[in-house]
C-alpha positions in Angstrom: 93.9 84.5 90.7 94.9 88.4 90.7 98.2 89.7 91.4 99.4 86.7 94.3 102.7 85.5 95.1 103.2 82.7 92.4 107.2 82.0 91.8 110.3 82.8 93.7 113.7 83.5 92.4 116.7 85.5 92.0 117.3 88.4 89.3 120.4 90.6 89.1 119.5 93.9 86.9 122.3 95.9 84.6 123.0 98.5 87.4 123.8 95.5 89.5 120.8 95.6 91.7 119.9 92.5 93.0 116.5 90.9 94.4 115.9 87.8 95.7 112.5 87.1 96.8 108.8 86.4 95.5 107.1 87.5 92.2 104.2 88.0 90.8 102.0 87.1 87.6 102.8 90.4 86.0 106.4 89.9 87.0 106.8 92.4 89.7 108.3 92.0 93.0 105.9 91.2 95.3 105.7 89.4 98.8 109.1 88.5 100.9 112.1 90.1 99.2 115.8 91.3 99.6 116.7 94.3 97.3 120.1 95.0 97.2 121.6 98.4 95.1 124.5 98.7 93.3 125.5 101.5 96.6 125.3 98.7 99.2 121.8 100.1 100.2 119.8 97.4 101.2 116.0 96.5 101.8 114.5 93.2 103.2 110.8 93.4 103.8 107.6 93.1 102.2 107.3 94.4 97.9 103.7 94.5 96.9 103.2 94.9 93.0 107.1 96.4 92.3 107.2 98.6 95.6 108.6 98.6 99.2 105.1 97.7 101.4 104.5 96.5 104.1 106.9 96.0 106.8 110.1 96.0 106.0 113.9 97.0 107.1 115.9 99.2 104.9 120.0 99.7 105.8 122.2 102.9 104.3 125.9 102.0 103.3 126.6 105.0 106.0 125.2 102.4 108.4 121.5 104.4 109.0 118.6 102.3 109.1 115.2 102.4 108.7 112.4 99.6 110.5 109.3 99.7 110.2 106.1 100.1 107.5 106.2 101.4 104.3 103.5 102.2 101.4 104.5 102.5 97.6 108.1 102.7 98.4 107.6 105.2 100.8 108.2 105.3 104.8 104.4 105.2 105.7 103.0 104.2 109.0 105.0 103.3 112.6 108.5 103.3 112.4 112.1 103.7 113.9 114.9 106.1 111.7 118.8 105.5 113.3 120.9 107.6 111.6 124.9 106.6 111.2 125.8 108.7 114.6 123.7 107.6 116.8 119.9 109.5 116.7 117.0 107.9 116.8 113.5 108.9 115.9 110.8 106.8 117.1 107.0 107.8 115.7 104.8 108.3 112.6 105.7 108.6 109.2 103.8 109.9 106.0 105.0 109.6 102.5 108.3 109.6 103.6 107.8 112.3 106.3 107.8 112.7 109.9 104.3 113.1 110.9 101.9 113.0 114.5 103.5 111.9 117.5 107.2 110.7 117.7 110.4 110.5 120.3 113.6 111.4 119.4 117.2 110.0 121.4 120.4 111.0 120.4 123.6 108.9 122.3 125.3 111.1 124.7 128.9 110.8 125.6 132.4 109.8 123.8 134.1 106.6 123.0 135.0 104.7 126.1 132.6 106.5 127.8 129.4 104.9 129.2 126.5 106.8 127.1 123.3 108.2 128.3 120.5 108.7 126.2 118.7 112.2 125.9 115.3 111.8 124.7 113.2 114.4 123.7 109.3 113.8 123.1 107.9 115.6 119.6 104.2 115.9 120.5 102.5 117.6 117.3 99.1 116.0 116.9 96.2 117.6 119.1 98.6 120.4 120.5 97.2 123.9 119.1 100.4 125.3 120.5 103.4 123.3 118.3 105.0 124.7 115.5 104.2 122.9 112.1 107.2 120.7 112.5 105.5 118.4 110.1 108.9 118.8 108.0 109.8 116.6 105.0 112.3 114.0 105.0 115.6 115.8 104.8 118.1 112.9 103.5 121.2 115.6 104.4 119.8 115.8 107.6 120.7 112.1 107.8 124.3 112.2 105.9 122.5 110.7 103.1 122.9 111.8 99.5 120.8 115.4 98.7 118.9 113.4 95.5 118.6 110.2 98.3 114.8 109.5 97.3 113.0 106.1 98.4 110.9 106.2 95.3 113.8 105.2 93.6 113.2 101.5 93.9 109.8 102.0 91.6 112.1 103.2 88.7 113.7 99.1 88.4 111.3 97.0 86.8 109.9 94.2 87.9 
């Protein structure tokens, strides 16, 4: 029957990380799930043998989020990025970089004020002319912690 979906339950670890979701034979989180960490960082998507895949949405206590695919606990595929103040990056993503063809919006204006988005188009792919502004993931870039690494989630087991 390989490495299906076949119970469903609740487990809180010792760091006080929680999932809720679906398991498989070899005791991994696999299928539907809500991981919740000990930080207030949380991810609801799709876990495939211990590790964020598929689609899935993962929330920063700062209030940045992530939406969209994921592979081996990586951001992997189409996605959207929202960090805390307001930016948003719309495009590819490769082990938990920015990659190809993306657009970026960052909310104009102050409070009160009615704001206007600036968007900016990143084309990368297919222009000889652009920069290699294939950068890594810069969590600091993002308010996040400097040692902030999505990876993370394969070091809980099961």
């Amino acid at each position: 029957m390989g490495d299906g979906v076949v119970k469903n339950g609740a487990y809180k670890y010792d760091d006080s990380t929680k999932y809720i979701g679906d398991w498989n034979r070899k005791g991994l989180k696999h299928g539907a799930g809500l991981l919740v960490l000990p930080d207030g960082t949380r991810y609801e998507g799709a876990f495939q043998n211990g590790l964020c895949s598929g689609l899935g949405v993962i929330i920063f206590p700062d209030g940045a989020k992530y939406e969209g695919e994921f592979m081996q606990g990586w951001f992997h595929g189409h996605g959207v990025f929202w960090r805390a103040d307001g930016m948003k990056f719309e495009g590819e993503f490769r082990g938990g970089r920015v990659w190809g063809l993306g657009k970026m919006a960052e909310l104009q204006g102050t409070p009160g004020a009615q704001d206007a988005l600036a968007v900016a188009q990143l084309e990368l792919e297919g222009n000889p002319n652009a920069l290699a502004l294939r950068r890594p993931f810069d969590p600091v870039a993002h308010d996040l912690d400097a040692s902030f690494r999505l990876t993370r989630f394969a070091d809980l087991k099961g």
